[in-house]
N, C-alpha and C positions, 0 to 999 in steps of 0.2 A: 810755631813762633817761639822766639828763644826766651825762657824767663831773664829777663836783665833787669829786674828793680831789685835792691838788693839796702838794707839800712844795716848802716852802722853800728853796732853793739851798744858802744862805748856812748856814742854822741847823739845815737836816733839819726842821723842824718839820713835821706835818703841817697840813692846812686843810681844811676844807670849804668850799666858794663857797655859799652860800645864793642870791645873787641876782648875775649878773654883768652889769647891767645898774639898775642903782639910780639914778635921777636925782638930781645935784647940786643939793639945795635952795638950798644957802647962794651959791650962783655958778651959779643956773639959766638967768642970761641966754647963758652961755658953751655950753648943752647939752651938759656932760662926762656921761661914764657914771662911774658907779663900779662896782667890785667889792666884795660884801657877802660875807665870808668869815668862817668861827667856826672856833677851836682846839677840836676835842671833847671834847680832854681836859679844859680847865678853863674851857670856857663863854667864853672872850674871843671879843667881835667888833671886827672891823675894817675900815676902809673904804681902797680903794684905788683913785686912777683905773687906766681898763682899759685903757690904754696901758702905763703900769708893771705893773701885776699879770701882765699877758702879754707881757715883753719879757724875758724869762728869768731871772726872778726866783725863777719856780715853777716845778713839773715836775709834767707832770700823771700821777699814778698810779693813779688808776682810779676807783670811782664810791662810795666810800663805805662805811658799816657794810654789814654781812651777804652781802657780795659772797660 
């Protein structure tokens, strides 16, 4: 199972990654990754390259609901 819960530094929030590996449509010639990540709580997503999303920004704390 893939760890995807992942909090915030800065804010505590939690995250889920859904996909940590999403291609940059808009700037595809550069081949960035992005990280596709959702707050569980109120359904927000958002996109982050995975250079920033894993440069300690996040803190990974385990894999998700029903753990």
């Amino acid at each position: 199972m893939l760890d995807n819960t992942y909090r915030h530094v800065k804010t505590n929030t939690v995250y889920e990654v859904i996909n940590p590996e999403v291609i940059d449509a808009t700037n595809n010639a550069d081949e960035k990754k992005m990280v596709l990540y959702v707050n569980p709580v109120n359904g927000a997503m958002f996109v982050r390259e995975v250079e920033e999303f894993f440069d300690g920004r996040f803190e990974k704390i385990g894999h998700g609901h029903g753990e």
